[in-house]
N, CA and C of each residue as an Amber inpcrd file, in Angstrom:
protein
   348
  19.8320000  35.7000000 -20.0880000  20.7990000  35.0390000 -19.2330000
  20.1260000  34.5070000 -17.9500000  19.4210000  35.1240000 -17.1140000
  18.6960000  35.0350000 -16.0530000  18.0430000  34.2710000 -16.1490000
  16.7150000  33.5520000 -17.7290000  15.6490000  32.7510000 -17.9350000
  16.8540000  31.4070000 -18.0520000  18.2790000  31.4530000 -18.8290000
  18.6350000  30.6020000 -18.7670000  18.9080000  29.7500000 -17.6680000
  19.9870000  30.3920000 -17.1420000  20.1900000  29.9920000 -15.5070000
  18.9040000  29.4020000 -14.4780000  17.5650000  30.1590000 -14.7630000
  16.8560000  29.6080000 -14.0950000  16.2670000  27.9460000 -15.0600000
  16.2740000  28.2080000 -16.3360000  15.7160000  26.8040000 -16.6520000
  17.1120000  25.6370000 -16.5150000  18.2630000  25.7520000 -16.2790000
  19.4200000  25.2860000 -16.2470000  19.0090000  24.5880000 -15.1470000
  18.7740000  25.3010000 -13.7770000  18.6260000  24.7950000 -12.5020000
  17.3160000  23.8490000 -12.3150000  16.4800000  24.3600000 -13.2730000
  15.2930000  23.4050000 -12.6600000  15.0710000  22.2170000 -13.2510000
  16.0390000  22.3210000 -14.4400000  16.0840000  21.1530000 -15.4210000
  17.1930000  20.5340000 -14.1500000  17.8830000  20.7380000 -13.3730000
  18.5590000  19.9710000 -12.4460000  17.7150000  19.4500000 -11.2680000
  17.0630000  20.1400000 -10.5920000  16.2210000  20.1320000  -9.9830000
  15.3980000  18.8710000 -10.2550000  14.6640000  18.8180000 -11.6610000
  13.5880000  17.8340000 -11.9570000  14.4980000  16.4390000 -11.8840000
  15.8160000  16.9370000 -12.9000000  16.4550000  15.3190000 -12.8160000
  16.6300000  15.0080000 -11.5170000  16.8520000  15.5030000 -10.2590000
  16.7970000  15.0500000  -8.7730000  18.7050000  15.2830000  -8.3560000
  19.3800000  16.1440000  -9.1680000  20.5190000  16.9220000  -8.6580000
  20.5210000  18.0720000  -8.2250000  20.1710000  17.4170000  -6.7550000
  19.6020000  19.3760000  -6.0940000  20.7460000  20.0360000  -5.9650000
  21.7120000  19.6280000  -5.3970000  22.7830000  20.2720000  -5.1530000
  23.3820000  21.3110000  -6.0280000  23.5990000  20.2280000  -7.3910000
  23.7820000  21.1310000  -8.5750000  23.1620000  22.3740000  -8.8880000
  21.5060000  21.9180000  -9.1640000  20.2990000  22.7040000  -9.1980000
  20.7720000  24.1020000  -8.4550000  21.2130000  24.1010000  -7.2700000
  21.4010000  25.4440000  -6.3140000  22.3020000  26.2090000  -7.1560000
  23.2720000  26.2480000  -7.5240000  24.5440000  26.5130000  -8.2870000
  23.7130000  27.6810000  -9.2730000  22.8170000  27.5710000 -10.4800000
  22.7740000  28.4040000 -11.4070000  21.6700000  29.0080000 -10.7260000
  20.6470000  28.4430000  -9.9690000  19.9540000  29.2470000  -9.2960000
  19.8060000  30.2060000  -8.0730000  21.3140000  30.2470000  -7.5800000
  21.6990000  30.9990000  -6.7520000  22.1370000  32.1620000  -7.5570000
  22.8640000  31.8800000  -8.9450000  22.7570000  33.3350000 -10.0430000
  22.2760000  33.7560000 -10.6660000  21.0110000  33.2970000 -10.9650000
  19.8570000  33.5080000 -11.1790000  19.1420000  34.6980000 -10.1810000
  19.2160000  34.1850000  -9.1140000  18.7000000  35.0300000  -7.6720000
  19.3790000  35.9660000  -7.6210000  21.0100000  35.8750000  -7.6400000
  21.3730000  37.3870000  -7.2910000  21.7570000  38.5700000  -8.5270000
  20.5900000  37.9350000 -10.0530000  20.5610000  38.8340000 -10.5770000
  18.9440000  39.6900000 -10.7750000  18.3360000  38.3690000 -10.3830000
  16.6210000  38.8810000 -10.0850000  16.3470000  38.2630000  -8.6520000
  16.4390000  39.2250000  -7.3960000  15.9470000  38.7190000  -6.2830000
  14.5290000  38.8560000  -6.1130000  13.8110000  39.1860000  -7.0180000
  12.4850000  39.8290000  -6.4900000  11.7450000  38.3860000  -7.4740000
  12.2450000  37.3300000  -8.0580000  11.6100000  36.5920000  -9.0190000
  11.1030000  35.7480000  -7.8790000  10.0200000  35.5380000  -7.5100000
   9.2200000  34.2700000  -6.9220000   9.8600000  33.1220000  -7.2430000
   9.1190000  32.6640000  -8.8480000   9.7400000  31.4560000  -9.3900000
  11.4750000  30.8270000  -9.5630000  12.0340000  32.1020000  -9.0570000
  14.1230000  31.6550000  -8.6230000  13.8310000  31.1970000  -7.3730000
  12.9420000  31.5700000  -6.4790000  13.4760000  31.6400000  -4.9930000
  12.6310000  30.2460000  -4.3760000  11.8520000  29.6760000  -5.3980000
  10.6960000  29.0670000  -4.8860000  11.6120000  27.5720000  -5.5670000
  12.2340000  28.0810000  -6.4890000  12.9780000  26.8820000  -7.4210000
  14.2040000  26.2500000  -6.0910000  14.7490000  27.6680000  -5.8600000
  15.9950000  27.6740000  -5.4410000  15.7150000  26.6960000  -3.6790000
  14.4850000  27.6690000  -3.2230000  14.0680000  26.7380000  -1.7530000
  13.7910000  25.1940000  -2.3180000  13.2250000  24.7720000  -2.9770000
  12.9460000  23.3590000  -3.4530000  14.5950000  23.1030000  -3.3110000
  15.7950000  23.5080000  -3.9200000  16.7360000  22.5010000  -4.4360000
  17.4730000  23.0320000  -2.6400000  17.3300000  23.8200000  -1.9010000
  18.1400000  23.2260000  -1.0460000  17.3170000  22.5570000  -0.1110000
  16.1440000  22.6320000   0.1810000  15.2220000  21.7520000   0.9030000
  15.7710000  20.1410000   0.7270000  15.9630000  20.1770000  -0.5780000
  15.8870000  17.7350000  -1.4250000  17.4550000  17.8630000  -0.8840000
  18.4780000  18.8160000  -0.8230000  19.5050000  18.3480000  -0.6730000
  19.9990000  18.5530000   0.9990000  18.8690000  18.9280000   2.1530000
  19.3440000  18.9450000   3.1730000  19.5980000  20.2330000   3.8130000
  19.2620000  21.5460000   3.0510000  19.8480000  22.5900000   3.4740000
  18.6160000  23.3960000   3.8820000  17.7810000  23.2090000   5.0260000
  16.7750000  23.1900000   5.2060000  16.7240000  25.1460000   5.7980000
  17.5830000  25.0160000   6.3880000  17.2440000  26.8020000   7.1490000
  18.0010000  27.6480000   6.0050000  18.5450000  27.5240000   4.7860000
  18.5280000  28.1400000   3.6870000  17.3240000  27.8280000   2.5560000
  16.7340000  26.9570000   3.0120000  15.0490000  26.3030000   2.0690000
  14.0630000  27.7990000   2.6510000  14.3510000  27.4950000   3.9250000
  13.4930000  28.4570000   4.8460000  13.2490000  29.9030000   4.5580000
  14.6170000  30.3670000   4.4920000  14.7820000  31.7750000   4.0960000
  14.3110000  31.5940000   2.8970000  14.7490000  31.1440000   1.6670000
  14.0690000  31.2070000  -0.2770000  12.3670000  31.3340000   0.4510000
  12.2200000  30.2820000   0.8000000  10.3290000  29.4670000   1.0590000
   9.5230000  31.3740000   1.5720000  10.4840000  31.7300000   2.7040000
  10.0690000  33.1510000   3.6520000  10.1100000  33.9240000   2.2140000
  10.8950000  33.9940000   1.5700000  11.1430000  35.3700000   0.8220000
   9.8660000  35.6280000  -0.4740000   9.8610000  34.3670000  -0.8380000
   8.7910000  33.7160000  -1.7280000   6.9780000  34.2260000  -1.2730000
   7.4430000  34.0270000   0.4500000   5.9580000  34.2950000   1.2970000
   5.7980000  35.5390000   1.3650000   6.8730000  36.4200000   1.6330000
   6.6070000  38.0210000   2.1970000   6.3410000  38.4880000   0.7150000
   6.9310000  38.3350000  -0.7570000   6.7410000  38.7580000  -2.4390000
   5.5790000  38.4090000  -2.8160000   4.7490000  37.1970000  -2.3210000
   3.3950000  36.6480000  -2.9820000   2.5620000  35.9470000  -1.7820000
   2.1380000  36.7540000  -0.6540000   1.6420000  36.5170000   0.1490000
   0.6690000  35.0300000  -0.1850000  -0.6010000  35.3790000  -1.2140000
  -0.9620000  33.8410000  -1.4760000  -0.6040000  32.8490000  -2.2840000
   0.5570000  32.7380000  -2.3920000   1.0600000  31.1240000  -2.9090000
   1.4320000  30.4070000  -2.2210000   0.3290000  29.5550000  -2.2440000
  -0.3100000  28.6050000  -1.2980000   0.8050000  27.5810000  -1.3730000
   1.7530000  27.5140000  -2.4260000   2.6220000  26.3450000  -2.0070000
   3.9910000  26.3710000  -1.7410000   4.1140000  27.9320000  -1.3160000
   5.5440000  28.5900000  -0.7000000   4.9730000  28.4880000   0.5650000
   3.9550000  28.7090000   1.1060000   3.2690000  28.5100000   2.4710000
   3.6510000  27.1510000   3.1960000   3.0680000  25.8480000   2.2190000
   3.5160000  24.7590000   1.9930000   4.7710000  24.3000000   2.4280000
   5.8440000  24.7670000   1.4630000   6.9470000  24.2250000   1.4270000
   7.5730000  25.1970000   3.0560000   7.0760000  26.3110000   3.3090000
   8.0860000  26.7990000   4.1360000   7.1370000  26.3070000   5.5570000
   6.2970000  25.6440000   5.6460000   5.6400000  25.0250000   6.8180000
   7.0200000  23.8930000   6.8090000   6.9880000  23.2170000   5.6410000
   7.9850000  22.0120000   5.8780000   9.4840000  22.1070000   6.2030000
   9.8850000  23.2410000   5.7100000  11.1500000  23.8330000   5.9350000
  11.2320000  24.2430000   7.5600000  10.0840000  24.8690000   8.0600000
  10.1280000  24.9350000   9.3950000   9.9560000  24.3110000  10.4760000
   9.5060000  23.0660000   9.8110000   9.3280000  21.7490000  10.4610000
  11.0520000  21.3120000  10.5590000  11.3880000  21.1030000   9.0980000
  13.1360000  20.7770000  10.0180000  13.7790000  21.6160000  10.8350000
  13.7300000  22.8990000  11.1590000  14.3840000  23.3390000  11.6320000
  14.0660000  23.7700000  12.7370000  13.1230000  22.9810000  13.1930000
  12.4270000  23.0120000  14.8090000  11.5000000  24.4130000  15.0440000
  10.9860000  24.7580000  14.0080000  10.4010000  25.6720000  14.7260000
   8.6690000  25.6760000  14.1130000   8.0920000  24.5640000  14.9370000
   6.8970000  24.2170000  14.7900000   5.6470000  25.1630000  15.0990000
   5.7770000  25.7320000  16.1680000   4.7220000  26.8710000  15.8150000
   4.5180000  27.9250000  14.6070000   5.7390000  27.9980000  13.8840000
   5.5990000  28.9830000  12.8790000   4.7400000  28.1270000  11.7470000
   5.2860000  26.7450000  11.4180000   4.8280000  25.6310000  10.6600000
   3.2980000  25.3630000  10.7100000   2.7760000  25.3910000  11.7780000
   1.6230000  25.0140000  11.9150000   0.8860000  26.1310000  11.0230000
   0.8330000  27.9090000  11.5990000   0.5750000  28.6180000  11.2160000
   0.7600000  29.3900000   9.2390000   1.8770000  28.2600000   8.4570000
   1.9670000  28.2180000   7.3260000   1.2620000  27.3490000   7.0750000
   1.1870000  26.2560000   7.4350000   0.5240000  24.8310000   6.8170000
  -0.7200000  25.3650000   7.0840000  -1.4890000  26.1700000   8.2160000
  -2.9680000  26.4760000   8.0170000  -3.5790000  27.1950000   6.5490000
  -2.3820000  28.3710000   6.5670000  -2.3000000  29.0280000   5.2240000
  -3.0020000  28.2830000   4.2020000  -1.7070000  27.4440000   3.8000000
  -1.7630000  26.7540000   2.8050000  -3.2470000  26.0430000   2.1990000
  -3.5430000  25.7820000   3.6430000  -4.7390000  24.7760000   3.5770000
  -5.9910000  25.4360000   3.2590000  -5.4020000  26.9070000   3.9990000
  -6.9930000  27.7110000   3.5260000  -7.3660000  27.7860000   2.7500000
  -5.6510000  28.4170000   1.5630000  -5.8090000  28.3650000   0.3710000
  -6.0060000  27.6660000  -0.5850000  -5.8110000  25.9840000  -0.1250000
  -6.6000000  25.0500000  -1.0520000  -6.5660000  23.8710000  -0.2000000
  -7.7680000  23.8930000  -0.2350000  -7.8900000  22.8040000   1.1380000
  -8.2950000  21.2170000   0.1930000  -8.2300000  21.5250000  -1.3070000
  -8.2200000  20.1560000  -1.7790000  -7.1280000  19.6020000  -1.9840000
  -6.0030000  20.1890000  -1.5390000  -4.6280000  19.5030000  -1.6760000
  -4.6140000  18.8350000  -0.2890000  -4.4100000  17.1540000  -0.3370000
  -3.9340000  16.0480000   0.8920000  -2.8460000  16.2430000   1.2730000
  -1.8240000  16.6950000   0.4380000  -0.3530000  17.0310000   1.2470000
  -0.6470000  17.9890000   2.1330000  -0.9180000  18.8670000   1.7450000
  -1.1370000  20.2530000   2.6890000  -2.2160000  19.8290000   4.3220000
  -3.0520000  18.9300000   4.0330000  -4.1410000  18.8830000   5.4930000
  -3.2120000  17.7210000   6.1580000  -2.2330000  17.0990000   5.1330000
  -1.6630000  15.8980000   5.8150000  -0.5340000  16.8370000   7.1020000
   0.0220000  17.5440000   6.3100000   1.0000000  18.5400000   7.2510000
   0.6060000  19.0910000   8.2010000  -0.7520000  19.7960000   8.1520000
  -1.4660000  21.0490000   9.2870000  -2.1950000  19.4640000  10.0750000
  -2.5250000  18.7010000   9.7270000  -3.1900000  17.5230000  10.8090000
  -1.5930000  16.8490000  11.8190000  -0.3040000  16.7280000  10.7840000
   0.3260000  16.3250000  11.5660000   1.0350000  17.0720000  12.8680000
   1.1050000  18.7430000  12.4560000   1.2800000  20.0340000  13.1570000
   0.6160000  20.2530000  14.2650000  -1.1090000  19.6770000  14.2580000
  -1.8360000  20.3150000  15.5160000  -2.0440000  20.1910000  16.7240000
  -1.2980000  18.7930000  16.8880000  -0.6460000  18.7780000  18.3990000
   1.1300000  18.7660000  18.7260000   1.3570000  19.6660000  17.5580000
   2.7850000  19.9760000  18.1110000   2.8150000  21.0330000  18.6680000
């Protein structure tokens, strides 16, 4: 039930209905909160649809469960970028970068961060 719900949502997700997307992956989450891949799905679909300080919290929860995944680091630098709180951002986007500094999205973010 749980694998369903989560491929339900991300198959929403990919088609670009985030909103929707949140819906099975929010029950997904509150039957496995400890799953990375729900919370990392779930921050992606409210991030595309605007819901940026609930992106934040999934992106955080994702960070404190799998300290190096470098692209929950990523996404929650960007999540903390909308929600004004740029020093924390900078300090994810470095993360990220440490952890793979051949990704351009990631140096594009920590270069745009370092004089904020």
């Amino acid at each position: 039930m749980v694998y369903d719900l989560y491929r339900r949502g991300s198959a929403l997700l990919e088609a670009g209905d985030f909103a929707a997307a949140a819906i099975p992956l929010e029950q997904a989450r509150r039957l496995e909160p400890d799953k990375t891949s729900i919370r990392e799905a779930l921050g992606r679909a409210y991030f595309r649809s605007g819901r940026f300080e609930m992106a934040r919290d999934e992106f955080a929860a994702v960070v404190e469960r799998a300290p190096v995944n470098d692209f929950a680091h990523f996404c929650l630098g960007k999540a903390l970028v909308k929600t004004g709180r740029l020093r924390e951002a900078r300090h994810h986007a470095g993360l990220a970068v440490g952890m793979r500094p051949d990704r351009a999205d990631y140096r594009a973010l920590r270069d745009r961060l370092r004089g904020a």
